[in-house]
N, CA, C and O atoms as a Tinker XYZ file with bonds, in Angstrom:
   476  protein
     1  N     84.715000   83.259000  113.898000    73     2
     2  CA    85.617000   83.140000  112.769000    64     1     3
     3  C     86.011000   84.559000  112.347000    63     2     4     5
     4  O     85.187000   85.473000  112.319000    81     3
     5  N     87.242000   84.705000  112.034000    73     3     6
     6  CA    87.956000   86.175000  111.929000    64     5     7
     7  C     87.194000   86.489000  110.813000    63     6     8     9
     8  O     87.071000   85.593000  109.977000    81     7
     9  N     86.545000   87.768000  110.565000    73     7    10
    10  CA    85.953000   88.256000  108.797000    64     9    11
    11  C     86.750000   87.962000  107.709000    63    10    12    13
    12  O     86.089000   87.621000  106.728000    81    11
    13  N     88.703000   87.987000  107.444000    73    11    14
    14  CA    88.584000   87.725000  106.693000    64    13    15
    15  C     89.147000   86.595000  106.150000    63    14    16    17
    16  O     89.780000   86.514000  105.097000    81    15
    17  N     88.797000   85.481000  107.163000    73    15    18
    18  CA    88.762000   84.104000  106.645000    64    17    19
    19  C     87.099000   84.022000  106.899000    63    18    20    21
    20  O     86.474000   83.654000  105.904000    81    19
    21  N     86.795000   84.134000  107.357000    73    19    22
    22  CA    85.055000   84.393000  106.859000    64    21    23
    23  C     84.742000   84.592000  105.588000    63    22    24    25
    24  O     84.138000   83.676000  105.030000    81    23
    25  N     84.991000   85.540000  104.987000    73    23    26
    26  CA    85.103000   85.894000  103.632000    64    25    27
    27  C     85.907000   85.540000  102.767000    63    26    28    29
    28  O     85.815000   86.057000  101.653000    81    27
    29  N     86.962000   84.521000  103.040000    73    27    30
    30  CA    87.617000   83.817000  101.964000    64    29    31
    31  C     86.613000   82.063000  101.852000    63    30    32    33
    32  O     86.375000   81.341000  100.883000    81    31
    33  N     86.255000   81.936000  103.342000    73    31    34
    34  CA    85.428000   81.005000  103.219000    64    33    35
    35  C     84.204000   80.752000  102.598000    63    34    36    37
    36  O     83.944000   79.570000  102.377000    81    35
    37  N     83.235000   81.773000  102.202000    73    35    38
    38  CA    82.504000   81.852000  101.311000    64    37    39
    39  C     82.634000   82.697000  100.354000    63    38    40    41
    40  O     81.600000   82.876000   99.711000    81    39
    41  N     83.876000   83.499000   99.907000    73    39    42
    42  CA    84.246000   83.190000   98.317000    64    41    43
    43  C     84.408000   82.087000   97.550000    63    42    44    45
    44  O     84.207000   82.046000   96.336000    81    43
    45  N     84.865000   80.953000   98.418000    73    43    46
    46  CA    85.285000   79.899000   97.765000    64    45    47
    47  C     83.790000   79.063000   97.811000    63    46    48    49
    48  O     83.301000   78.613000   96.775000    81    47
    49  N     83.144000   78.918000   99.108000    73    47    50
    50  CA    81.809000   78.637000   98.841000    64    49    51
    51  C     80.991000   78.828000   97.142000    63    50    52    53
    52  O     80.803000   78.014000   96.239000    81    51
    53  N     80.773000   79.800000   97.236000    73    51    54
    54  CA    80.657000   80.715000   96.182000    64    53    55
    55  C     80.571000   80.091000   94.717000    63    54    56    57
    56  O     79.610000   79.923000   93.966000    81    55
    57  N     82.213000   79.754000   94.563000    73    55    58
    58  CA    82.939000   79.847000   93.447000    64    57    59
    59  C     82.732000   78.371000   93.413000    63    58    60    61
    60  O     82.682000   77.976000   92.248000    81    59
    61  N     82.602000   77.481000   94.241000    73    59    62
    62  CA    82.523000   76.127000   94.306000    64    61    63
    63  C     80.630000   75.860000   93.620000    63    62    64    65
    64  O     80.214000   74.890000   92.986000    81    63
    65  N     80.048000   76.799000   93.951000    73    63    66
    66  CA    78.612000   76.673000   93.755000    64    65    67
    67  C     78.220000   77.614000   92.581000    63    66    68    69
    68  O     77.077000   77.996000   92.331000    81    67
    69  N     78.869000   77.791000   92.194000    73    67    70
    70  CA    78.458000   78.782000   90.361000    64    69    71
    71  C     79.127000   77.913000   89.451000    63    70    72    73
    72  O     78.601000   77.613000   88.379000    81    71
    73  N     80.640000   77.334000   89.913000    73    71    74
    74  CA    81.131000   76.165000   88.845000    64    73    75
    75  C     80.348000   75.129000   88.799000    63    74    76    77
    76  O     80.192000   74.541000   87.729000    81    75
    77  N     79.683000   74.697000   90.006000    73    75    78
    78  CA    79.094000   73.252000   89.432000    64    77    79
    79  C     77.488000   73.949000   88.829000    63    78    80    81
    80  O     77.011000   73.689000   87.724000    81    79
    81  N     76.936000   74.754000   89.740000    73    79    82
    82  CA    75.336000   75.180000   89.125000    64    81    83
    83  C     75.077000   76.376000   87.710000    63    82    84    85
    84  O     74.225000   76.835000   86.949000    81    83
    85  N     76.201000   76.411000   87.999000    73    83    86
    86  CA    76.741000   77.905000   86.570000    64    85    87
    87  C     75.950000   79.071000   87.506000    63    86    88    89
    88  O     75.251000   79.041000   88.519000    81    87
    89  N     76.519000   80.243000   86.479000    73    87    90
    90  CA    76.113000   81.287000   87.066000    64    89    91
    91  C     74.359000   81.532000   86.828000    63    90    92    93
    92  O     73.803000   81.285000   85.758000    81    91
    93  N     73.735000   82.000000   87.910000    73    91    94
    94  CA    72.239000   82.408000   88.079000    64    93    95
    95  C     71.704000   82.742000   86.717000    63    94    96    97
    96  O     72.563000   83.228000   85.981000    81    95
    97  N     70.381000   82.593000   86.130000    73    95    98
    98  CA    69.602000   82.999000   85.038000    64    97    99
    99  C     69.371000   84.719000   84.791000    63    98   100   101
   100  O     68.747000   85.582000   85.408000    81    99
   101  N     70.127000   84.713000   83.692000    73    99   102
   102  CA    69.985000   86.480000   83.407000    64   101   103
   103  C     68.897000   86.999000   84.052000    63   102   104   105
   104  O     68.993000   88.166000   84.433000    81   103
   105  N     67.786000   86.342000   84.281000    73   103   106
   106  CA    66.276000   87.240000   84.580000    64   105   107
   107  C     66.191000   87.544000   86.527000    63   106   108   109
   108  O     65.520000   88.222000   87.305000    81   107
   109  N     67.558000   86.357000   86.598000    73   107   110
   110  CA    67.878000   86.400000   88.486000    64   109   111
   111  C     68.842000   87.197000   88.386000    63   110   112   113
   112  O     69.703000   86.922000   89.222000    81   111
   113  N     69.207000   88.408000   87.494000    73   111   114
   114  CA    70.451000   89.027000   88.046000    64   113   115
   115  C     69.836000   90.461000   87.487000    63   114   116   117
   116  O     69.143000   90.574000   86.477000    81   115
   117  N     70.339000   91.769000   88.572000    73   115   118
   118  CA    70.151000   92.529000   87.966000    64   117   119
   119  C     70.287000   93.103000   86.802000    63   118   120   121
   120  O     71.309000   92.641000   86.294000    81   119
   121  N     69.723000   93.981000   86.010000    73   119   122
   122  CA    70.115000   94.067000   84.409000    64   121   123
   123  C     71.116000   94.435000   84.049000    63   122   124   125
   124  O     71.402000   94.391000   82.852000    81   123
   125  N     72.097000   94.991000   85.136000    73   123   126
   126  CA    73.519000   95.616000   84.458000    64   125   127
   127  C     74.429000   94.480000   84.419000    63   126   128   129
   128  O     75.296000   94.271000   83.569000    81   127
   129  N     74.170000   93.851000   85.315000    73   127   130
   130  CA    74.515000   92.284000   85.434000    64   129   131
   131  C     74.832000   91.253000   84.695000    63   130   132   133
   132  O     75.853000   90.599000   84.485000    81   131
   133  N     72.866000   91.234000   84.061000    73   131   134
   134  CA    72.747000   90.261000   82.784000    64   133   135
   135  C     73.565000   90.783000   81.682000    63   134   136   137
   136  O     74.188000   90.020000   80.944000    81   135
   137  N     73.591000   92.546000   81.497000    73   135   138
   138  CA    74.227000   93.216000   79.975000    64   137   139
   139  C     75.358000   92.607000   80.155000    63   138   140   141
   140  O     75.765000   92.112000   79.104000    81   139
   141  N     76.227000   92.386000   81.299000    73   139   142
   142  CA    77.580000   92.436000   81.321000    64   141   143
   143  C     78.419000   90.774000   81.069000    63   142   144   145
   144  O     79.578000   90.547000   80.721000    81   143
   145  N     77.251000   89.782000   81.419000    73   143   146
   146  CA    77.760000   88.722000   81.221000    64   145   147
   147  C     77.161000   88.094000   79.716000    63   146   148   149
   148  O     77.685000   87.169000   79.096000    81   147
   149  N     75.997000   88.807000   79.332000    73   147   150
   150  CA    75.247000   87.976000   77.923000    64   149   151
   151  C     76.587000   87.708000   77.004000    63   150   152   153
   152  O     77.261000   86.685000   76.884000    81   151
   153  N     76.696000   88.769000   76.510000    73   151   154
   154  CA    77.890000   88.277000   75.257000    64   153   155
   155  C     79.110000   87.720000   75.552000    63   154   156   157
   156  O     79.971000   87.678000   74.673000    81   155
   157  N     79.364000   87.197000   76.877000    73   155   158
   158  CA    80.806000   86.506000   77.273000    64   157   159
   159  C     80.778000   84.997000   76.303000    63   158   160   161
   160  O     81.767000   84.710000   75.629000    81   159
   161  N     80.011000   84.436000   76.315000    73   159   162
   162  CA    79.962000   83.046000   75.641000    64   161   163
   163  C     80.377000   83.123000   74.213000    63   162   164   165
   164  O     80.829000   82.302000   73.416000    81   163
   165  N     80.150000   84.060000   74.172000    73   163   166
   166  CA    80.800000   84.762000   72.457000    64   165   167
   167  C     82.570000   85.407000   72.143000    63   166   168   169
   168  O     82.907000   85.894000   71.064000    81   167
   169  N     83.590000   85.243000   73.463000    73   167   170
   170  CA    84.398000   85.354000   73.740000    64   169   171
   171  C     85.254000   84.408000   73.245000    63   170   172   173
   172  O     84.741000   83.294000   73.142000    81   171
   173  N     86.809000   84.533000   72.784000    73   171   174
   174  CA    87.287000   83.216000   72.388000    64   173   175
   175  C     88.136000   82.651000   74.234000    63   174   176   177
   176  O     88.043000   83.177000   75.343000    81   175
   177  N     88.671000   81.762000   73.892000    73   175   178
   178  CA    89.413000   81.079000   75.572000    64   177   179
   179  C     90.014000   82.031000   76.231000    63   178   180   181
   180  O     89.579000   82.520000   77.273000    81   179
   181  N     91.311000   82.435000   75.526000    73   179   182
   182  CA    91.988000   83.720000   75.754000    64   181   183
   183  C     91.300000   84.560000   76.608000    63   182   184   185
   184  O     91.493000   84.731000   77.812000    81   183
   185  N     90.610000   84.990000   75.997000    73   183   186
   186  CA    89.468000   86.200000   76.694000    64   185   187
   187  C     89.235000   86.189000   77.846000    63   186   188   189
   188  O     89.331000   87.057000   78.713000    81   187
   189  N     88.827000   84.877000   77.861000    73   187   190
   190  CA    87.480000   84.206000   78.932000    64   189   191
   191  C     88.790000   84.047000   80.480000    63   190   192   193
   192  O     88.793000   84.543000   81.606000    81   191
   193  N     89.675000   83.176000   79.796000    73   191   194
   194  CA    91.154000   83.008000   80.934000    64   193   195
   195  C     91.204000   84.611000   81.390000    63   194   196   197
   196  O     90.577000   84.762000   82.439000    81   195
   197  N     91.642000   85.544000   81.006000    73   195   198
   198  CA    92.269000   86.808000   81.227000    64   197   199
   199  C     90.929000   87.212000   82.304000    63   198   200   201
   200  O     91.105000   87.689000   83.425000    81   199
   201  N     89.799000   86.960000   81.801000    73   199   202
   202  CA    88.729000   87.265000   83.168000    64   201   203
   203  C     88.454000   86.190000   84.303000    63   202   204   205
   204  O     87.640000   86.315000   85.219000    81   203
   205  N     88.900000   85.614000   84.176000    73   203   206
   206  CA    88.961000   84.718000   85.085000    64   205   207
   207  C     89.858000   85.032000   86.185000    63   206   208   209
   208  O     89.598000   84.881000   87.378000    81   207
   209  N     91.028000   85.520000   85.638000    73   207   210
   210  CA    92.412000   85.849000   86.505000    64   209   211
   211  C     91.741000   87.410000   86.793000    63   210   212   213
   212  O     92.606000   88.121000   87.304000    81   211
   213  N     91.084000   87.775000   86.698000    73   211   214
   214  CA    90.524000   89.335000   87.346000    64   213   215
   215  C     90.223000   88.893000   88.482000    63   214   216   217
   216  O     89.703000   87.879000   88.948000    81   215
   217  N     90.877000   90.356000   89.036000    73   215   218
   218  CA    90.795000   90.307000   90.489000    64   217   219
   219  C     90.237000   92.022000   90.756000    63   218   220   221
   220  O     90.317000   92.878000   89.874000    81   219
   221  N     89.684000   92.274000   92.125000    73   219   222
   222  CA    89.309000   93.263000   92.925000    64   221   223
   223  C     90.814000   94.258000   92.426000    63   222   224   225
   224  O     91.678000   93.529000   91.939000    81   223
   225  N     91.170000   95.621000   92.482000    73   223   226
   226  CA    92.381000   95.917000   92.661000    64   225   227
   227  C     92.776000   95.846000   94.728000    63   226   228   229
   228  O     91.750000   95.536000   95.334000    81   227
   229  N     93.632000   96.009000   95.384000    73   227   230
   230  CA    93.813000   95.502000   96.548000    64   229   231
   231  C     93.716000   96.449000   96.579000    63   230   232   233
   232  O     92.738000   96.473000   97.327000    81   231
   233  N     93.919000   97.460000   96.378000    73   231   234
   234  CA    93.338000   98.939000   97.423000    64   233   235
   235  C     91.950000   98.846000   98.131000    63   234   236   237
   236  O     91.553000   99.007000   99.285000    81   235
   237  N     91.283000   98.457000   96.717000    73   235   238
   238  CA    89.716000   98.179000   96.894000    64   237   239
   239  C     89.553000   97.362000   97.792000    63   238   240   241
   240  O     88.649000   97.730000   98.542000    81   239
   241  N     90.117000   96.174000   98.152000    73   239   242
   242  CA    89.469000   94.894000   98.847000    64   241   243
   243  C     90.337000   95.773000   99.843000    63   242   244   245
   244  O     89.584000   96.724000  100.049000    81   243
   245  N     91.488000   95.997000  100.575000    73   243   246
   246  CA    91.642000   96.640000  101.374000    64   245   247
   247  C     90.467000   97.487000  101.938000    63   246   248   249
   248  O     89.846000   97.139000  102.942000    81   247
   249  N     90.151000   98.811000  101.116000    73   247   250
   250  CA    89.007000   99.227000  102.092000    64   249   251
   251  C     87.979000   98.695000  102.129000    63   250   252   253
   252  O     87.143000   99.503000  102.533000    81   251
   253  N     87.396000   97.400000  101.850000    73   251   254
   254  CA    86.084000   97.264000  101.908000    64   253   255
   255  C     86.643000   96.151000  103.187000    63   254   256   257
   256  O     85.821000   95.629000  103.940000    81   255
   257  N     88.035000   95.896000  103.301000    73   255   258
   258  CA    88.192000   94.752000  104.708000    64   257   259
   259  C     87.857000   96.228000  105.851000    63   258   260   261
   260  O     86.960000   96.227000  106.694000    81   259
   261  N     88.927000   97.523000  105.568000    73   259   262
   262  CA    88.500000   98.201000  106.636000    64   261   263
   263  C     87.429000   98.578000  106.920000    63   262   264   265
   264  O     87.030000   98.472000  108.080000    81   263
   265  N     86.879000   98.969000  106.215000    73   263   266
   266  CA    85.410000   99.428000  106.596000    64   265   267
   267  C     84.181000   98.219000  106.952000    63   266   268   269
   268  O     82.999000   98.454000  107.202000    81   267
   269  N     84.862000   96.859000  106.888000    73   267   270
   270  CA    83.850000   96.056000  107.616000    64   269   271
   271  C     84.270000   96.037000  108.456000    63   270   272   273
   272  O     83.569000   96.496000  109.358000    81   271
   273  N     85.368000   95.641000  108.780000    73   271   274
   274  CA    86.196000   95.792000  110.536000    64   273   275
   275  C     85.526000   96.890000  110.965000    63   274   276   277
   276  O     84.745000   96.615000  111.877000    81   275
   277  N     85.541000   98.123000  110.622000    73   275   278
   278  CA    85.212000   99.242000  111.253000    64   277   279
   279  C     83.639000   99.128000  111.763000    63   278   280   281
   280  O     83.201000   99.503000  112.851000    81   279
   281  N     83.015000   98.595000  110.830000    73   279   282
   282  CA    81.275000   98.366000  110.694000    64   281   283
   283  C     81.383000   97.554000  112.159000    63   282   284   285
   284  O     80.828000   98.090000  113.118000    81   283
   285  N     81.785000   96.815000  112.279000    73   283   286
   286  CA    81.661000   95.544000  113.230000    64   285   287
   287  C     82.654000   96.379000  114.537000    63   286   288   289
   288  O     83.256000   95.748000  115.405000    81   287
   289  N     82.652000   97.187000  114.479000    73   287   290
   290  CA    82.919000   98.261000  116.128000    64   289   291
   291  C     82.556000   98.841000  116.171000    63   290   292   293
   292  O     82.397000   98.998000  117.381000    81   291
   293  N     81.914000   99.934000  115.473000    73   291   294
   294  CA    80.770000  100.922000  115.316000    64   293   295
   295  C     80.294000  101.283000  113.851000    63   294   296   297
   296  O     80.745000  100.995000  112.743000    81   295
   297  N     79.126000  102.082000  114.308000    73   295   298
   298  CA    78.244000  102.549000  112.636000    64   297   299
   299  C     79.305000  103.031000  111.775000    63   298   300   301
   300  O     80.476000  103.269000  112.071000    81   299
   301  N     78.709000  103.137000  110.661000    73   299   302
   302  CA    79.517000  104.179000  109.244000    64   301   303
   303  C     79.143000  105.080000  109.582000    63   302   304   305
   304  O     78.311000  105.263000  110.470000    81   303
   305  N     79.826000  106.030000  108.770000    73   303   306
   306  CA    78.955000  107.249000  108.167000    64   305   307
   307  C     78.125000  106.994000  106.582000    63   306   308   309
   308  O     78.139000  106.000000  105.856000    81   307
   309  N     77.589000  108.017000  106.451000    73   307   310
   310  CA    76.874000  107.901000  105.285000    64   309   311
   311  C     77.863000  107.820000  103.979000    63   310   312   313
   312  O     77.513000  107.157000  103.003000    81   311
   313  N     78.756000  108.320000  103.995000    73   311   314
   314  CA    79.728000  108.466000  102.813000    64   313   315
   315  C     80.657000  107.126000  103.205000    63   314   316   317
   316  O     81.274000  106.507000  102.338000    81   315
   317  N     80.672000  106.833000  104.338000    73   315   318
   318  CA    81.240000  105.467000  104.424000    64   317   319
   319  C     81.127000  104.301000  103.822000    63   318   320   321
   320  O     81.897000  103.572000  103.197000    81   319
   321  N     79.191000  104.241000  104.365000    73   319   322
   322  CA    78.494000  103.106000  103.883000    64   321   323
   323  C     77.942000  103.093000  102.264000    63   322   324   325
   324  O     77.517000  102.090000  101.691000    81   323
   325  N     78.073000  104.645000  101.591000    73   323   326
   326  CA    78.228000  104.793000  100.233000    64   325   327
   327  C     79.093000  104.186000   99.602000    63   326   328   329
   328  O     78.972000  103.628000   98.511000    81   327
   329  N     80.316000  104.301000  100.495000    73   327   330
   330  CA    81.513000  103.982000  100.050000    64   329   331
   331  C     82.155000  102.286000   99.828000    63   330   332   333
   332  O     82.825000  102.031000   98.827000    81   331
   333  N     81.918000  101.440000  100.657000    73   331   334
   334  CA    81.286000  100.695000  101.338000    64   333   335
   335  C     80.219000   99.733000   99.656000    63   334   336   337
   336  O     80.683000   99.181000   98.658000    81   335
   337  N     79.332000   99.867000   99.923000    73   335   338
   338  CA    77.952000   99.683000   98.798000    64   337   339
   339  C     78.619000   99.933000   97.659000    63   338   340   341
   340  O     78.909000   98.950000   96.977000    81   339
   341  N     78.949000  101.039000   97.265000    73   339   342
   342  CA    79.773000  101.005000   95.607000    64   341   343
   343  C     81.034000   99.889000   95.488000    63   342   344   345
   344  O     81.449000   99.392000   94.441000    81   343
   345  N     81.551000   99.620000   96.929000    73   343   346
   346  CA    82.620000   98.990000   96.353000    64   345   347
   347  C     82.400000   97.422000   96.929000    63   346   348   349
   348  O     83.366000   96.687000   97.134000    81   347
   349  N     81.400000   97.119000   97.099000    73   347   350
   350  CA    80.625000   96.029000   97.385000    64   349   351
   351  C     79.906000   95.592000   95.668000    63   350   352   353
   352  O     79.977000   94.489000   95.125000    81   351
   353  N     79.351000   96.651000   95.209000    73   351   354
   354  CA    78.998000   96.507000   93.780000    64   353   355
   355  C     79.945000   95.765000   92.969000    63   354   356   357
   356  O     79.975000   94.716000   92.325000    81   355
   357  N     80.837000   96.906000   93.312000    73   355   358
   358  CA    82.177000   96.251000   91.995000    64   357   359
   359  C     82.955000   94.656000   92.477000    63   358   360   361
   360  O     83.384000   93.897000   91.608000    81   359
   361  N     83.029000   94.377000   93.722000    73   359   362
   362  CA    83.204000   93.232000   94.010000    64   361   363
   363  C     82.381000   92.209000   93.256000    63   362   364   365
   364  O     82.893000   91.358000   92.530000    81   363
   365  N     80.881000   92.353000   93.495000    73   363   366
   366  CA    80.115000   91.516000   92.981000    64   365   367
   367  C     79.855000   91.499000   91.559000    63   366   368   369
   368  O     79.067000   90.704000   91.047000    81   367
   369  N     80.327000   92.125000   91.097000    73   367   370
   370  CA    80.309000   92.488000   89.384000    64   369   371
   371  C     82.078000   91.405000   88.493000    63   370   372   373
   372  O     82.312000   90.797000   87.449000    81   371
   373  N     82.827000   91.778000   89.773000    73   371   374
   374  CA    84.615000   90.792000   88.915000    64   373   375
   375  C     83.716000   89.303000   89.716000    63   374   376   377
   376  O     83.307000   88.270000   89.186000    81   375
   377  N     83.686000   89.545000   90.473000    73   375   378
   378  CA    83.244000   88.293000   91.362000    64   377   379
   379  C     82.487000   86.829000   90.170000    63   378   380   381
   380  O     82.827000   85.660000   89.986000    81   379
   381  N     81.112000   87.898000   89.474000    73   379   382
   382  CA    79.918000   87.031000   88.680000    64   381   383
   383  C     80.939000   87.115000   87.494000    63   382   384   385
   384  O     80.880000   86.048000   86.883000    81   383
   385  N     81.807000   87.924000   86.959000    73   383   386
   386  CA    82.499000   87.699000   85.521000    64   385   387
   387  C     83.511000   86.702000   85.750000    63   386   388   389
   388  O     83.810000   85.822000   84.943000    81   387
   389  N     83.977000   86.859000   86.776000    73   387   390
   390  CA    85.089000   85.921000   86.927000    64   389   391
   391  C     84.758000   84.107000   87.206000    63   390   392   393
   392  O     85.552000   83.192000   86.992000    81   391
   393  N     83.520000   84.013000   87.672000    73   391   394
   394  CA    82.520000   82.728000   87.549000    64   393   395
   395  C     81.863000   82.181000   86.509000    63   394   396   397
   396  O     81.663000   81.000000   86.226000    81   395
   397  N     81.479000   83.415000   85.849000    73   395   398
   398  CA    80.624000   82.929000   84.582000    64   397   399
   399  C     82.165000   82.436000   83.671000    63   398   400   401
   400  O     82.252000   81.223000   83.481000    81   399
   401  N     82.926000   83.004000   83.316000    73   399   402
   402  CA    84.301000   83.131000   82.850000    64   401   403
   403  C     84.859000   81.648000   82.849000    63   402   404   405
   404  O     85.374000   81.175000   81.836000    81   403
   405  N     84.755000   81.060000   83.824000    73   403   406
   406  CA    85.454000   79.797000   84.868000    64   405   407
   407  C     83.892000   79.034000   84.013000    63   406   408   409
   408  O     84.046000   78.398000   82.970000    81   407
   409  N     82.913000   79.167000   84.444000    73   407   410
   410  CA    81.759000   78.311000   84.160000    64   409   411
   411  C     82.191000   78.237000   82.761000    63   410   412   413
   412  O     83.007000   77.315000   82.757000    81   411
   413  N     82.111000   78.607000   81.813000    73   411   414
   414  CA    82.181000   79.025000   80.126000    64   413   415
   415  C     83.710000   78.040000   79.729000    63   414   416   417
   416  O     83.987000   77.339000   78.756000    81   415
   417  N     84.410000   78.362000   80.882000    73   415   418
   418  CA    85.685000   77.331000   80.246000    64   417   419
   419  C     85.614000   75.705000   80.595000    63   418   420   421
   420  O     86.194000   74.725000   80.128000    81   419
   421  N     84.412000   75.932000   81.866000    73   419   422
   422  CA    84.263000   74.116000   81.878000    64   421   423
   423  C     83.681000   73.756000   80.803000    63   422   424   425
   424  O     84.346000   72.976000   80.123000    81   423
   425  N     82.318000   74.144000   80.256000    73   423   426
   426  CA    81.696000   73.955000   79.481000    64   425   427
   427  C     82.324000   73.806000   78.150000    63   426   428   429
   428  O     81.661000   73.219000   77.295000    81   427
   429  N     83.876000   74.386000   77.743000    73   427   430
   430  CA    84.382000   73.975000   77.030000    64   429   431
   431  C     84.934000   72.798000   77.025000    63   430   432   433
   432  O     85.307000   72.292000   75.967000    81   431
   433  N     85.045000   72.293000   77.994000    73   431   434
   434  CA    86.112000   71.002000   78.643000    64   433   435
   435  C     87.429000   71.295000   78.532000    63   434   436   437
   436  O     88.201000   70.522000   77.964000    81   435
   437  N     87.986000   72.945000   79.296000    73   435   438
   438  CA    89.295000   73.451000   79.400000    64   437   439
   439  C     89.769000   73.226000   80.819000    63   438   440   441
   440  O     88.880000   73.434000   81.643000    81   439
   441  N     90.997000   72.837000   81.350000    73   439   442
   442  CA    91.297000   73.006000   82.452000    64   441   443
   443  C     91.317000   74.223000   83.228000    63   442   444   445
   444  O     91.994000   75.177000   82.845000    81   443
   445  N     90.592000   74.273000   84.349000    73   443   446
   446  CA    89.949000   75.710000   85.066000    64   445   447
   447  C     91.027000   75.512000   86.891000    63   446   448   449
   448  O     90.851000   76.304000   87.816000    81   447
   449  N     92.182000   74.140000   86.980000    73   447   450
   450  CA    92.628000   74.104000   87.931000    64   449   451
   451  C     93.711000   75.490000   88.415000    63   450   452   453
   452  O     94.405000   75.583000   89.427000    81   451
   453  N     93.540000   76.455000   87.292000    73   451   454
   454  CA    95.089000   77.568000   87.653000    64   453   455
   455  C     93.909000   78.316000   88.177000    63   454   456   457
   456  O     94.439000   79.212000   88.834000    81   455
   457  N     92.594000   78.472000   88.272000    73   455   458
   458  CA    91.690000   79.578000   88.745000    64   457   459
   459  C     90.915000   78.833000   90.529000    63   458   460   461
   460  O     90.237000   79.485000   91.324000    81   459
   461  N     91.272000   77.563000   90.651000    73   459   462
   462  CA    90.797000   77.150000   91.291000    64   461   463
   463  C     91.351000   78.123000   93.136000    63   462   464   465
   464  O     92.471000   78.574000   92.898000    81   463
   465  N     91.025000   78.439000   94.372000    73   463   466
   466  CA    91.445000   78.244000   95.055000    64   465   467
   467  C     92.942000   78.311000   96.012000    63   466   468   469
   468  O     92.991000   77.327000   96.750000    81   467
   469  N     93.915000   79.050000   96.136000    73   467   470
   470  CA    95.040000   78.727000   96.800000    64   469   471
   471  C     95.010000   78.186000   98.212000    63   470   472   473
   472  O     94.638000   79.013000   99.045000    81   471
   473  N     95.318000   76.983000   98.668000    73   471   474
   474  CA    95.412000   76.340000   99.799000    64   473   475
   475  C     96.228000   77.068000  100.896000    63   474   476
   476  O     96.378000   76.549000  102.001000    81   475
């Protein structure tokens, strides 16, 4: 399977399995993690929508597609795989806000179908 339908395939995995189980227990996430999602529930809808629609900027997801392509033909370098890891971080950081975000608006009983998925 090409990486990046690989990786759209378990984003959506993902996103399919934090909406129905909600996002992981603050004490399962690292602490910058937990700081960053605790006070979201304290957000009004507005809020919560506008993070939801957060996205990676595409530069970013751009290099983190090249540099896995690249990974998967030969090694990094060290400033690569730095490079690489930090922006693997920040993925996983819009990634858990943008879930918890989506989780927080079911729990309101708001429609979450404009965040769902593009076919």
């Amino acid at each position: 399977m090409p990486d990046t339908l690989y990786e759209r395939v378990r984003q959506r995995a993902e996103l399919l399995e934090v909406v129905v189980n909600g996002v992981p227990l603050e004490d399962e996430l690292p602490s910058d993690l937990a700081v960053a999602i605790a006070p979201m529930s304290f957000l009004d809808d507005q809020s919560l929508q506008k993070i939801a629609r957060s996205k990676l900027a595409k530069k970013e997801a751009a290099q983190i597609e090249r540099l896995h392509l690249k990974r998967q033909r030969e090694d990094l370098d060290a400033t690569e795989t730095q490079t690489l890891a930090g922006l693997m971080a920040k993925y996983d950081r819009v990634f858990l806000m943008r879930t918890q975000a989506i989780n927080l608006l079911v729990q309101r009983g708001l429609n979450i179908s404009e965040f769902a998925p593009k076919r």
